[in-house]
Rosetta silent file (secondary structure, phi, psi, omega in degrees, C-alpha in Angstrom):
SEQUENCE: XXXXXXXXXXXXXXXXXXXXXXXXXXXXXXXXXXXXXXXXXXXXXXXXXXXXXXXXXXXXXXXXXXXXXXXXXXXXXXXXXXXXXXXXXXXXXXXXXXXXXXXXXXXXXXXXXXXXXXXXXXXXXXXXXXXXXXXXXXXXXXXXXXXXXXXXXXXXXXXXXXXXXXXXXXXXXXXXXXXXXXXXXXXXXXXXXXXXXXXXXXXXXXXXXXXXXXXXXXXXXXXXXXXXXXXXXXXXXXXXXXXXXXXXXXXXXXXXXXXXXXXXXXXXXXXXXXXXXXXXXXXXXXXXXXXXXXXXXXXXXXXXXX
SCORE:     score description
SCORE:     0.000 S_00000001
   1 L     0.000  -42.457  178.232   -9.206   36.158  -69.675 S_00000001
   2 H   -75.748  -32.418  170.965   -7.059   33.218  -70.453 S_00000001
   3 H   -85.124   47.204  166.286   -3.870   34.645  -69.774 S_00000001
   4 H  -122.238  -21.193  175.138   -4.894   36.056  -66.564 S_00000001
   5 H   -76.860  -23.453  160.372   -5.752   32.702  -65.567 S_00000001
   6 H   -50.924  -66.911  176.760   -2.238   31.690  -66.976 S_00000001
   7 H   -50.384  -58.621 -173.244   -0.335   34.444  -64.281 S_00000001
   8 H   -39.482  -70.192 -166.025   -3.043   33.198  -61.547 S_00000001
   9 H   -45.838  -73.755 -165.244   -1.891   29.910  -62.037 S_00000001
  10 H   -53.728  -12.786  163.534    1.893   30.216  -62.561 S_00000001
  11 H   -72.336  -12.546  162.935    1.484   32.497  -58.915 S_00000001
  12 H   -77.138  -45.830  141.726   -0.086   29.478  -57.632 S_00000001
  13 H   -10.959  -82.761  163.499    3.038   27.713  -58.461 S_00000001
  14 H   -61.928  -50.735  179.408    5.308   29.784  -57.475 S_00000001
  15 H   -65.216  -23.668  178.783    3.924   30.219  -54.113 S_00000001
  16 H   -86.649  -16.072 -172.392    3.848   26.315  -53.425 S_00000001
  17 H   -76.921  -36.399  163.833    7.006   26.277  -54.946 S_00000001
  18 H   -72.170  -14.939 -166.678    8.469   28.902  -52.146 S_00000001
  19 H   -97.869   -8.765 -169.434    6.327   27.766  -49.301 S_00000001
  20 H  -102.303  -31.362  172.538    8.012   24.292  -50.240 S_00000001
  21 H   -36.086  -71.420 -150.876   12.051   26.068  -50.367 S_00000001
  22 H   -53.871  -64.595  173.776   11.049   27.274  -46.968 S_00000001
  23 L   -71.321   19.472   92.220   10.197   24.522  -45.573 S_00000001
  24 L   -10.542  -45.292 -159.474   13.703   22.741  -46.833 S_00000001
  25 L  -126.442  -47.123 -160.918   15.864   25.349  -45.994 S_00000001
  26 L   -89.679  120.668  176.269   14.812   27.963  -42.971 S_00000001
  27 L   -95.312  165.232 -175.048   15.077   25.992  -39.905 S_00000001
  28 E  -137.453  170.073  167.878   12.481   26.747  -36.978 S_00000001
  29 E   -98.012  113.260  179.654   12.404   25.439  -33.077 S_00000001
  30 E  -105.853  123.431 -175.400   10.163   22.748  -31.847 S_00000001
  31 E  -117.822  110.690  164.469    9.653   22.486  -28.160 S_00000001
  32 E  -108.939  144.819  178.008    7.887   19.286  -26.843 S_00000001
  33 E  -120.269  154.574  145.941    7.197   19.074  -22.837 S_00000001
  34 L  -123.817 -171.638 -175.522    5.661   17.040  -20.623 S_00000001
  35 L  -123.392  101.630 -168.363    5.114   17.257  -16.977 S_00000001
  36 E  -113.741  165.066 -153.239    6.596   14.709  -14.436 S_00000001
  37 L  -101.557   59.407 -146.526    5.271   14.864  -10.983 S_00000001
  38 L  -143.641  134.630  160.326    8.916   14.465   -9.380 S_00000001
  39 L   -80.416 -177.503 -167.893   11.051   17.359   -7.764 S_00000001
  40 H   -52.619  -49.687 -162.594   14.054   17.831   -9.470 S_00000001
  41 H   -81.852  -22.804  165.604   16.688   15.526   -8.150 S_00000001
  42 H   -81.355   12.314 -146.291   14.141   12.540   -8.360 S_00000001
  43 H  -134.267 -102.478 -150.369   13.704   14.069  -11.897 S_00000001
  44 H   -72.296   -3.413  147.974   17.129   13.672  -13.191 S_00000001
  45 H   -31.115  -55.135 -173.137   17.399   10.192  -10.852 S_00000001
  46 H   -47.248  -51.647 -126.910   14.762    9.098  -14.023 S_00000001
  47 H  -105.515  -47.179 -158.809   18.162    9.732  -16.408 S_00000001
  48 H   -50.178  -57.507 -155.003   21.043    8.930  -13.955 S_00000001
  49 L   -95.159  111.413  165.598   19.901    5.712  -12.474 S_00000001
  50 H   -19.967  -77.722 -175.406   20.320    2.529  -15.245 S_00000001
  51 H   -65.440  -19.519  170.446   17.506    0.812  -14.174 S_00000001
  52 H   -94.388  -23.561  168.606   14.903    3.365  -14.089 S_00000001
  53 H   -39.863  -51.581 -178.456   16.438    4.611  -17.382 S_00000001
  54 H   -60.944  -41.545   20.261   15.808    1.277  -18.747 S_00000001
  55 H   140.610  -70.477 -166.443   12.307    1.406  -17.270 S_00000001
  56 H  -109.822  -22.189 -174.573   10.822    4.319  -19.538 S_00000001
  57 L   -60.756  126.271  159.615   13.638    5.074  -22.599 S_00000001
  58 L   -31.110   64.055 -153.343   12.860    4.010  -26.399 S_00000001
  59 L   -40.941  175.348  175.869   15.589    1.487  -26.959 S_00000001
  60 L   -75.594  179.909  164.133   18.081    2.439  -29.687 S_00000001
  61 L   -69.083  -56.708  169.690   18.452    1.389  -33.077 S_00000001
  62 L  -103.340  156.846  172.338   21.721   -0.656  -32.623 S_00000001
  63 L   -47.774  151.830  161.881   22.261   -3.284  -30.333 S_00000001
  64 L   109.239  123.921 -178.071   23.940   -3.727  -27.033 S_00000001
  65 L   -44.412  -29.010 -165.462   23.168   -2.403  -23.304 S_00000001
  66 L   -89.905   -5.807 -156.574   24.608    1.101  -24.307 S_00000001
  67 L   -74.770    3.788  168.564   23.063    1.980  -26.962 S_00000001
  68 E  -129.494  114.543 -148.024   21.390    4.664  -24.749 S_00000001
  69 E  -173.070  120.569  170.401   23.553    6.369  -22.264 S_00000001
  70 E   -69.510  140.515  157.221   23.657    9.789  -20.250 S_00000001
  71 E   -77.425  -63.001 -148.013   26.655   12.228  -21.213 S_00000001
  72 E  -164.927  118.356 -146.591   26.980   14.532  -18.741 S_00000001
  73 E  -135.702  124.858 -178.125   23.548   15.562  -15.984 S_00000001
  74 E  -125.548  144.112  175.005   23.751   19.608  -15.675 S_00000001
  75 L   -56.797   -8.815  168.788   21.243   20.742  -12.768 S_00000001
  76 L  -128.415   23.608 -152.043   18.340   22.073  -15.368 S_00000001
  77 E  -161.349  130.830  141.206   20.097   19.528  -18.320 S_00000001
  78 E   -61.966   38.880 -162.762   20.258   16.342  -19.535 S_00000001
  79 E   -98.783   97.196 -117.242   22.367   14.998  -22.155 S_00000001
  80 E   -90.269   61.004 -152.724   21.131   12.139  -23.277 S_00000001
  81 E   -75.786  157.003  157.286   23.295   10.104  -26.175 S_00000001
  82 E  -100.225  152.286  160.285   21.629    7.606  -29.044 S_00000001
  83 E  -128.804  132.104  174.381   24.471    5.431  -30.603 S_00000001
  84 E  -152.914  156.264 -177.161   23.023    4.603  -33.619 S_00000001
  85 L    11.959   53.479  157.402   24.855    3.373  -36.195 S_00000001
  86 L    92.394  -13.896  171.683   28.899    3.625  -34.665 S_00000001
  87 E  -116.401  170.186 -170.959   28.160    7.647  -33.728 S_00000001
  88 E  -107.878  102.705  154.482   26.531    9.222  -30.803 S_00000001
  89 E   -77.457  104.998 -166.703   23.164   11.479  -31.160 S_00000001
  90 L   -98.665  145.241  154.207   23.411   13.504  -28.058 S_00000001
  91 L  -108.611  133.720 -157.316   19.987   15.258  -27.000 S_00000001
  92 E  -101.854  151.354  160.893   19.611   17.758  -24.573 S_00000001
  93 E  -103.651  114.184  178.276   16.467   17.041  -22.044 S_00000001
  94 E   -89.535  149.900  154.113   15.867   20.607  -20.553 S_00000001
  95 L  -102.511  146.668  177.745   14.589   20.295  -16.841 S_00000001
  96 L  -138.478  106.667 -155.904   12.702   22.878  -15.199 S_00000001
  97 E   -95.338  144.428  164.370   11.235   22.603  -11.475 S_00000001
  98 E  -126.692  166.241 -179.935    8.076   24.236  -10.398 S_00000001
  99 L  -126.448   -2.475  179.816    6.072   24.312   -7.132 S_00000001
 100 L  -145.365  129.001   45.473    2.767   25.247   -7.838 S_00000001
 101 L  -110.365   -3.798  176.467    0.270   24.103   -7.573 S_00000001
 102 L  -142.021  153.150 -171.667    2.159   21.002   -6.396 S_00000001
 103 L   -75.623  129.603 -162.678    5.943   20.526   -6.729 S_00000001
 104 E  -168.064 -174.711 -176.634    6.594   18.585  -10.242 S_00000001
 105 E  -158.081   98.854 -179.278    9.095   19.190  -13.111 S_00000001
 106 L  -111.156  150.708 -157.313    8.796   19.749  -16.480 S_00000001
 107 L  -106.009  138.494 -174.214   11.321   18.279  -18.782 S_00000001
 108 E  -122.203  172.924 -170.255   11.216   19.484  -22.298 S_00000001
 109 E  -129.832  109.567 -158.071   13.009   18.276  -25.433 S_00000001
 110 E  -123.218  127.308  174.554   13.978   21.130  -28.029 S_00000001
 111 E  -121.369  128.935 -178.714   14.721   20.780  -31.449 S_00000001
 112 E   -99.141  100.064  176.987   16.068   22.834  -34.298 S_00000001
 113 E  -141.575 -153.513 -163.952   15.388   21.682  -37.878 S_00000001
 114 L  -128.837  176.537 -161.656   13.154   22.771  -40.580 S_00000001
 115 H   -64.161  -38.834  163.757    9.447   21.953  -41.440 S_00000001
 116 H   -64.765  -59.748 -174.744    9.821   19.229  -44.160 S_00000001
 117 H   -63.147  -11.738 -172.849   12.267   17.167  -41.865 S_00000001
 118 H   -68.961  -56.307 -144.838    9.737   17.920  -38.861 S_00000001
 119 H  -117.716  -10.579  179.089    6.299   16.436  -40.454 S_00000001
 120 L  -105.876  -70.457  173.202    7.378   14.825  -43.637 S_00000001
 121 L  -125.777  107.037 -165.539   10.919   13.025  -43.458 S_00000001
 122 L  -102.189  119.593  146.691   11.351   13.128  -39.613 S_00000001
 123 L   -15.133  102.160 -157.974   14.257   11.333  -38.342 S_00000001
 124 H   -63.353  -21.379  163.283   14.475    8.213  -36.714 S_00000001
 125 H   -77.169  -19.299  171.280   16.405    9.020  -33.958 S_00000001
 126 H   -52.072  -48.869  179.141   14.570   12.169  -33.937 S_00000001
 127 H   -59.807  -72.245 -152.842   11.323   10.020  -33.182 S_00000001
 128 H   -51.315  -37.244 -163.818   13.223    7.454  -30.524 S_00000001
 129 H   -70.189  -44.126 -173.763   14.408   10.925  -28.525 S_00000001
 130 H   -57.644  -55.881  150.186   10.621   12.148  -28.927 S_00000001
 131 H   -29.186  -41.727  156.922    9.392    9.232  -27.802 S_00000001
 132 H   -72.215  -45.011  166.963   11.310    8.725  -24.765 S_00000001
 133 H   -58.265  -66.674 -178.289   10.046   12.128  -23.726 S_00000001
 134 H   -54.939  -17.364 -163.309    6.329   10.596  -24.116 S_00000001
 135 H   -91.819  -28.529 -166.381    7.442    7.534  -22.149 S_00000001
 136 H   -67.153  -45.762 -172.476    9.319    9.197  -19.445 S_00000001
 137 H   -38.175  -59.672 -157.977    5.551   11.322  -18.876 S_00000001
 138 H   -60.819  -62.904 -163.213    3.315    7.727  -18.913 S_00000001
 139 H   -69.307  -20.877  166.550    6.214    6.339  -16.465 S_00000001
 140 H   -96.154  -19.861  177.757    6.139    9.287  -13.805 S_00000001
 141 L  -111.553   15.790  172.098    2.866    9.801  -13.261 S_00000001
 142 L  -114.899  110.107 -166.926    1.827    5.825  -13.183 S_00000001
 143 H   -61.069  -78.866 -168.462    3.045    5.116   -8.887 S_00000001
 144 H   -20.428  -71.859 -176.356    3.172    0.980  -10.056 S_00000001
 145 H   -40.994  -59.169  161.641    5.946    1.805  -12.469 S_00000001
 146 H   -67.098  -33.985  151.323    7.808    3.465  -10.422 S_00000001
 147 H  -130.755   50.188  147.910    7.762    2.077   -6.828 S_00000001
 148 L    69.909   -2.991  172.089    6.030   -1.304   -7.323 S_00000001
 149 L  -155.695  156.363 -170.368    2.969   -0.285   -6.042 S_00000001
 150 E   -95.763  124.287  177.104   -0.082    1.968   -6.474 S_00000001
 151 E  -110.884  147.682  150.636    0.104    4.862   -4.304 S_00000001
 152 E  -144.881 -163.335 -121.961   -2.128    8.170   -4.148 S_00000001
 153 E  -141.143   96.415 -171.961   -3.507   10.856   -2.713 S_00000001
 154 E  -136.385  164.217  147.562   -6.779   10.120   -0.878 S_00000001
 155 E   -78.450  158.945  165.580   -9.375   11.079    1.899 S_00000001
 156 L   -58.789  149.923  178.482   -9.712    9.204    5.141 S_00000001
 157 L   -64.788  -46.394 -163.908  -12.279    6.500    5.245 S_00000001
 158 L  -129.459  148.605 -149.845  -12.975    7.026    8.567 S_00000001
 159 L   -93.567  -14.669 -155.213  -13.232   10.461   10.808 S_00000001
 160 E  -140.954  150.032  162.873  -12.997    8.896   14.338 S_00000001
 161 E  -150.921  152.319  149.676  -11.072    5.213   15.975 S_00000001
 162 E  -115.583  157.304 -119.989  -10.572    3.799   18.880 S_00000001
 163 E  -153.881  115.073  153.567   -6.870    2.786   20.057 S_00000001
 164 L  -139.526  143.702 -156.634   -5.413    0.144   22.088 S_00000001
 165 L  -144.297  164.458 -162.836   -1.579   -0.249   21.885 S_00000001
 166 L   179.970  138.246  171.688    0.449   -2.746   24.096 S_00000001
 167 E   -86.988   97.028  169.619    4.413   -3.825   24.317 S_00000001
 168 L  -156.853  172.377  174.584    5.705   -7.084   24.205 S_00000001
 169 L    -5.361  112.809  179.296    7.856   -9.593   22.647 S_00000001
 170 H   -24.291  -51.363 -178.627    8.843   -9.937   18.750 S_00000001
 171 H   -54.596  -14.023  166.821    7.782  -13.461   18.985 S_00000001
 172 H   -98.589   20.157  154.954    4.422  -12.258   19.590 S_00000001
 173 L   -43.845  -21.666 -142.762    3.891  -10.166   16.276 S_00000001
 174 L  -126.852  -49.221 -148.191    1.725  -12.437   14.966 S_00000001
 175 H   -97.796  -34.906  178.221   -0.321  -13.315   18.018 S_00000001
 176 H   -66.315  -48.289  179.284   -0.886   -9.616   20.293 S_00000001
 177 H   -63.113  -31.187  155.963   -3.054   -8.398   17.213 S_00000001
 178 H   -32.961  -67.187  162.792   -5.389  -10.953   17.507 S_00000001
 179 H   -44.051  -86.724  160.145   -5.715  -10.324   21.500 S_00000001
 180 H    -6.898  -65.927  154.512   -5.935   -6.869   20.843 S_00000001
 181 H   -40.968  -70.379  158.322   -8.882   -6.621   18.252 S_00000001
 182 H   -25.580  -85.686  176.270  -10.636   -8.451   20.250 S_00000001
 183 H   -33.006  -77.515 -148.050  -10.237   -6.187   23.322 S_00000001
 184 H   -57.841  -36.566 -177.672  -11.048   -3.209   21.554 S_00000001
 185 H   -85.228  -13.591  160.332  -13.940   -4.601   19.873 S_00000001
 186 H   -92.922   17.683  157.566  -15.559   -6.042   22.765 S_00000001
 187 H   -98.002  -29.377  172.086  -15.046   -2.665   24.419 S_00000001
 188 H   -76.347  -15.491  178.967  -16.892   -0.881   21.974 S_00000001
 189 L   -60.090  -55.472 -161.894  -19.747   -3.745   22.395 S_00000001
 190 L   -80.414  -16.203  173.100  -19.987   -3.183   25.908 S_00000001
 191 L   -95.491   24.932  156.002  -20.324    0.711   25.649 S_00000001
 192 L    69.462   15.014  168.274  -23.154    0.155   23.118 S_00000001
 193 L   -60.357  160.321 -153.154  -20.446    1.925   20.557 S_00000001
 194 L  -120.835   96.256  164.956  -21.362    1.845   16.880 S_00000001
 195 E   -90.139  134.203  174.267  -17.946    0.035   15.200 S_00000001
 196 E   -92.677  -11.337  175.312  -18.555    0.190   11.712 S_00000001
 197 E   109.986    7.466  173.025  -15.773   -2.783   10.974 S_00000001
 198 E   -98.922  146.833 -173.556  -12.851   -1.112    9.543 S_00000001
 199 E  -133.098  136.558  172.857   -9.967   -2.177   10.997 S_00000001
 200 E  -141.986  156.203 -170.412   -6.564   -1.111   11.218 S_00000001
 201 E  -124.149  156.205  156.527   -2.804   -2.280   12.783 S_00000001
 202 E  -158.278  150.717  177.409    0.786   -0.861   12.947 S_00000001
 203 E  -124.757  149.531  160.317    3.457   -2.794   14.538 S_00000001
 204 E  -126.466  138.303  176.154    6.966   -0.564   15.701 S_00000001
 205 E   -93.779  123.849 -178.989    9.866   -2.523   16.651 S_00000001
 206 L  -110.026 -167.713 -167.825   11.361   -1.697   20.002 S_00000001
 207 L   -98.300  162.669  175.382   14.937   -1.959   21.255 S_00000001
 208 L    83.441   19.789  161.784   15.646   -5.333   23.746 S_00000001
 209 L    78.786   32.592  178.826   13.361   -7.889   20.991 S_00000001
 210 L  -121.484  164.441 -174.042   10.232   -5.928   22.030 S_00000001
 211 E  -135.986  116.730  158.189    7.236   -4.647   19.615 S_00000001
 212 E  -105.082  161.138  176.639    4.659   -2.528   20.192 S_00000001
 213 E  -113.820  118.048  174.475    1.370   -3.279   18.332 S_00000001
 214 E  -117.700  139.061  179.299   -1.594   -0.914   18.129 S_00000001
 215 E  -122.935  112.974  158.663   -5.000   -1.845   16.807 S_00000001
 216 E  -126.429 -174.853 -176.208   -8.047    0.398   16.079 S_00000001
 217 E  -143.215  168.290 -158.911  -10.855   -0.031   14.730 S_00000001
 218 E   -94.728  150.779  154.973  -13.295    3.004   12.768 S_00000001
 219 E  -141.594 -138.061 -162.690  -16.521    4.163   14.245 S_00000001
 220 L  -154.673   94.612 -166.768  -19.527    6.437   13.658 S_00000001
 221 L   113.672 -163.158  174.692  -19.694    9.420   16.252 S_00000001
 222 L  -172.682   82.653  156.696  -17.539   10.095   19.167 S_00000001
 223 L   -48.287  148.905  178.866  -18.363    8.340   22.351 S_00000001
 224 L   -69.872  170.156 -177.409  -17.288    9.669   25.422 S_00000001
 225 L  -163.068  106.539  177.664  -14.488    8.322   26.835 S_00000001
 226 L   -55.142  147.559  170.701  -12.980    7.901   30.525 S_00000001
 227 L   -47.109  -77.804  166.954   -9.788    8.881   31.693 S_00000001
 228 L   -58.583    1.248 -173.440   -9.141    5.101   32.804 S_00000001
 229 L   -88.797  156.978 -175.212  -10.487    3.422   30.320 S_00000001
 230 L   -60.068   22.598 -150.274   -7.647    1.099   27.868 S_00000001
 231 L  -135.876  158.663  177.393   -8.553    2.818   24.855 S_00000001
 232 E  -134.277  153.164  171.818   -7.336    5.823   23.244 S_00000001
 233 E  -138.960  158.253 -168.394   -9.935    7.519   20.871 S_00000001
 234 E  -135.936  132.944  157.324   -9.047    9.713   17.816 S_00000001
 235 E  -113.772  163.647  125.005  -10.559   11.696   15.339 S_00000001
 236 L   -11.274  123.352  138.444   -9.776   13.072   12.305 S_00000001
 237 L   -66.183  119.587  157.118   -9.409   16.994   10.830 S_00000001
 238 L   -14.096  113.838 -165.817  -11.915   17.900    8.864 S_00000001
 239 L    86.226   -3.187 -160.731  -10.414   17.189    5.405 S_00000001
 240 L   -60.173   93.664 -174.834   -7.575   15.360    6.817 S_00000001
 241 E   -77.966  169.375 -171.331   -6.154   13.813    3.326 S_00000001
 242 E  -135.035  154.110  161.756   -3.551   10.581    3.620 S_00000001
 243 E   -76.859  138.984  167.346   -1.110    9.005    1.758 S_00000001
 244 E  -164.155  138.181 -175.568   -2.311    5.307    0.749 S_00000001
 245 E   -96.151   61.782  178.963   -1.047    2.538   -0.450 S_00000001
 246 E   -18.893  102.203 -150.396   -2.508   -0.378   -2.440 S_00000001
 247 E  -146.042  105.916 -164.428   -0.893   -3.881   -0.983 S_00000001
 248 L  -130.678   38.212 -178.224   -1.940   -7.268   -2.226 S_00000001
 249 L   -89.889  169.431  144.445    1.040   -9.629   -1.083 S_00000001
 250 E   -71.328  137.872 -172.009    2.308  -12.114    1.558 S_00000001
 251 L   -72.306   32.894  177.658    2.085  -10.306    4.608 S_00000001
 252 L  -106.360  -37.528  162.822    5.754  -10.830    5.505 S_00000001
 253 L   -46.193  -17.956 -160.128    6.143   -8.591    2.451 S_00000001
 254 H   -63.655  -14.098 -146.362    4.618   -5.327    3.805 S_00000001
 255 H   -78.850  -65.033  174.006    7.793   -4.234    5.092 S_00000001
 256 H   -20.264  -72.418  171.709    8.613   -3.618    1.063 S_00000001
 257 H    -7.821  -77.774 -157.519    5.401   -1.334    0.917 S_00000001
 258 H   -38.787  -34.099 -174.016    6.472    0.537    4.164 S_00000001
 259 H   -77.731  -41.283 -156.849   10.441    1.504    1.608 S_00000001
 260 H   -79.111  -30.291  169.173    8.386    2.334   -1.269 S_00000001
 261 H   -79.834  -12.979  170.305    5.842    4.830    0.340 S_00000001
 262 H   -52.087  -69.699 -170.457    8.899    6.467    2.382 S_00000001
 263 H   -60.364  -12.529  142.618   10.332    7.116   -1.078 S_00000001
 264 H   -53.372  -54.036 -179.036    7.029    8.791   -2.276 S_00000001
 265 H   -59.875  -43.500  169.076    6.693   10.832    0.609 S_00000001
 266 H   -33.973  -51.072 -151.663   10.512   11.742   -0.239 S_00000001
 267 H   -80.790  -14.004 -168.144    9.841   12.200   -3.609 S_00000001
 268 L  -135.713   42.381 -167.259    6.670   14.807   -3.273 S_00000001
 269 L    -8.360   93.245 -177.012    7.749   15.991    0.189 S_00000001
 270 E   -58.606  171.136  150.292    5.850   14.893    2.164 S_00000001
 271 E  -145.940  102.734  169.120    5.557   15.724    6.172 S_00000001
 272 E   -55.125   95.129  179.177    4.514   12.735    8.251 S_00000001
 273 L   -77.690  -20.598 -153.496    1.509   13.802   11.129 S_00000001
 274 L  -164.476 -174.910 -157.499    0.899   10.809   12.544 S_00000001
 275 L   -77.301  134.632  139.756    1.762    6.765   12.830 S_00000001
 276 L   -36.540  134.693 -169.264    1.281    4.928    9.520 S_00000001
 277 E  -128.351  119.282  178.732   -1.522    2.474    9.714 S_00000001
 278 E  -111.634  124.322 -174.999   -2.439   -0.648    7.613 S_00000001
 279 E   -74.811  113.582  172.907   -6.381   -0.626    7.016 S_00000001
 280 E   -86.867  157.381  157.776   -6.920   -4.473    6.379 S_00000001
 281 L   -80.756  -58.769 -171.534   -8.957   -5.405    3.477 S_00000001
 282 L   -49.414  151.712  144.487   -8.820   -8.963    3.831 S_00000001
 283 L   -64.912  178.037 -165.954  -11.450  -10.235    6.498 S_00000001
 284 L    58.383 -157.477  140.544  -10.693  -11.165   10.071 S_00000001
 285 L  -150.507 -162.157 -170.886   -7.449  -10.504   11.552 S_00000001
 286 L    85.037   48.143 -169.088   -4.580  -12.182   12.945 S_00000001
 287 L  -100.122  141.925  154.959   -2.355  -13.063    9.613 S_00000001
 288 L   -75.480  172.883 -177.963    0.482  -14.945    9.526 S_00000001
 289 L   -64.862  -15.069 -155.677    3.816  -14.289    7.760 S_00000001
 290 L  -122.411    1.264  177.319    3.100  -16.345    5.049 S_00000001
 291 L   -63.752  152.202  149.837   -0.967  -15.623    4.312 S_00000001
 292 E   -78.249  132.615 -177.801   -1.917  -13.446    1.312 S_00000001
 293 L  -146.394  168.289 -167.772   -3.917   -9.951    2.266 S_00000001
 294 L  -123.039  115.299  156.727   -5.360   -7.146    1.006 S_00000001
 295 E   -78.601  120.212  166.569   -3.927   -4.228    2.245 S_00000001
 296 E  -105.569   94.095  169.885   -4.586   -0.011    2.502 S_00000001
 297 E   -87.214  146.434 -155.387   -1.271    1.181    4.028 S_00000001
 298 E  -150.307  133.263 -153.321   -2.443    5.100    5.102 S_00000001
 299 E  -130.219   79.688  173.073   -0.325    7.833    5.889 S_00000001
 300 E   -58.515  141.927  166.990   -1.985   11.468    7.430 S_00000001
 301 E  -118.550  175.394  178.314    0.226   14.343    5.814 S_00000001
 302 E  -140.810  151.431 -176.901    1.101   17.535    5.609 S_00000001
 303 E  -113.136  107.250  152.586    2.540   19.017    2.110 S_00000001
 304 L   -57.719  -34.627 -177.568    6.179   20.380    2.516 S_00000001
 305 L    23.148   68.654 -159.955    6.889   21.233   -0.935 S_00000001
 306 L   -93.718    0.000    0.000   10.143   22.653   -0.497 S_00000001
């Protein structure tokens, strides 16, 4: 009995003693991915461009702007260098684009080594490259981080507006939406129209120092509406989702907004149905260039996903 419990043992042994060779010596392939919500070329943009590199990458180990640096950007590839200590640890970042169920990219990071160096004595540049992969994920799918503002993917507030739009002078940017609100809202008073109070503006710049400005405002139903009357009235499709845009600035600022949701709709291709609109937040209307507001800038779409 005791020497069978002697062989049991030393086979007990042995086998941690081989299961520990292996993992020493036999190397295996570790693939970590994430998912960034980007088409491709706004995908490797993340690598390309300095400043968004700096943005989401793990710095390096030694000092000194470079110490992170693209090699060489291959259309599904990425090669990434660490300088760590006077040599370069290049990593390849595989990219891969997909389109469904929405157009995104996922970039994966693939490594060959063996099982002890994976979970036991991992590398530290192994970790910074690993890392960078987790950062780039958290930094593509959070809209602030990436264009300065929080953008999504929403329903409309409201299914129906009424519309009154009018040309005139730059210098009167400030001053026709005022006029304007008014009109519209003391046209829905007098047809006994149910405005629920959401309000919305767009201004377009026209050639010769003229602007036009359109104002609606949301309602509840869908009043008739004459052929002559100043008003335009609009609803909503059923389902109609929007682009929108979170905007808490001076309102001389908005124009920023207006570049950073272009480049979203770029970036998830987008197809623009209709005029851009900013849903105020703030109360009243009638802001100057230099007031702080609360902004919804709102976008109807279509999804190209080319």
């Amino acid at each position: 009995m005791l020497r069978g419990r002697k062989f049991f043992f030393i086979l007990v042994l042995a086998a941690i003693g081989l299961m520990l060779l292996l993992s020493l010596t036999i190397p295996f392939t570790f693939r970590e991915e994430v998912v960034v919500p980007l088409g491709l070329s706004r995908t490797t943009e993340l690598f390309t461009d300095k400043t968004l590199l700096a943005k989401w990458v793990v710095p390096g180990i030694s000092s000194g702007n470079d110490s992170i640096y693209v090699v060489k950007a291959y259309p599904d590839k990425i090669a990434l260098a660490y300088h760590v200590d006077g040599d370069d640890r290049v990593y390849d970042y595989l990219l891969e684009r997909r389109r469904e169920p929405q157009r995104n990219c996922v970039v994966s990071l693939v490594k060959v080594t063996s099982l002890w160096k994976k979970y036991i004595d991992s590398d530290p540049v192994d970790r910074l490259a690993h890392a960078s992969l987790r950062n780039l994920h958290e930094f593509s799918n959070d809209s602030k981080k990436v264009y300065g503002f929080k953008i999504n993917i929403g329903q409309a507030t409201d299914s129906s507006y009424l519309f009154m739009t009018r040309q005139v002078p730059l210098a009167l940017q400030y001053v026709q939406p005022v006029l304007l609100f008014d009109s519209v809202i003391e046209f829905a008073n007098h047809r006994f129209m149910r405005y629920n109070g959401n309000r919305y503006m767009n201004t377009h710049p026209l050639q010769h120092g003229m602007i036009q400005v359109t104002v609606g405002i949301g309602m509840d139903g869908y009043p008739p509406i004459n052929a002559d009357d100043p008003v335009t009235f609009k609803k909503n499709a059923p389902g109609q989702q929007q682009v929108q845009l979170e905007f808490n600035d001076v309102f001389a600022n908005v124009q920023e907004a207006y570049k950073a949701m272009d480049q979203y709709k770029r970036d998830h291709g987008i197809i623009v149905t209709d005029i851009p609109l900013e849903m105020l937040i703030s109360l009243g209307y009638g802001f100057k260039a230099t007031d702080t507001v609360s902004l919804k800038l709102i976008t109807p779409y279509l999804t190209n996903n080319p």
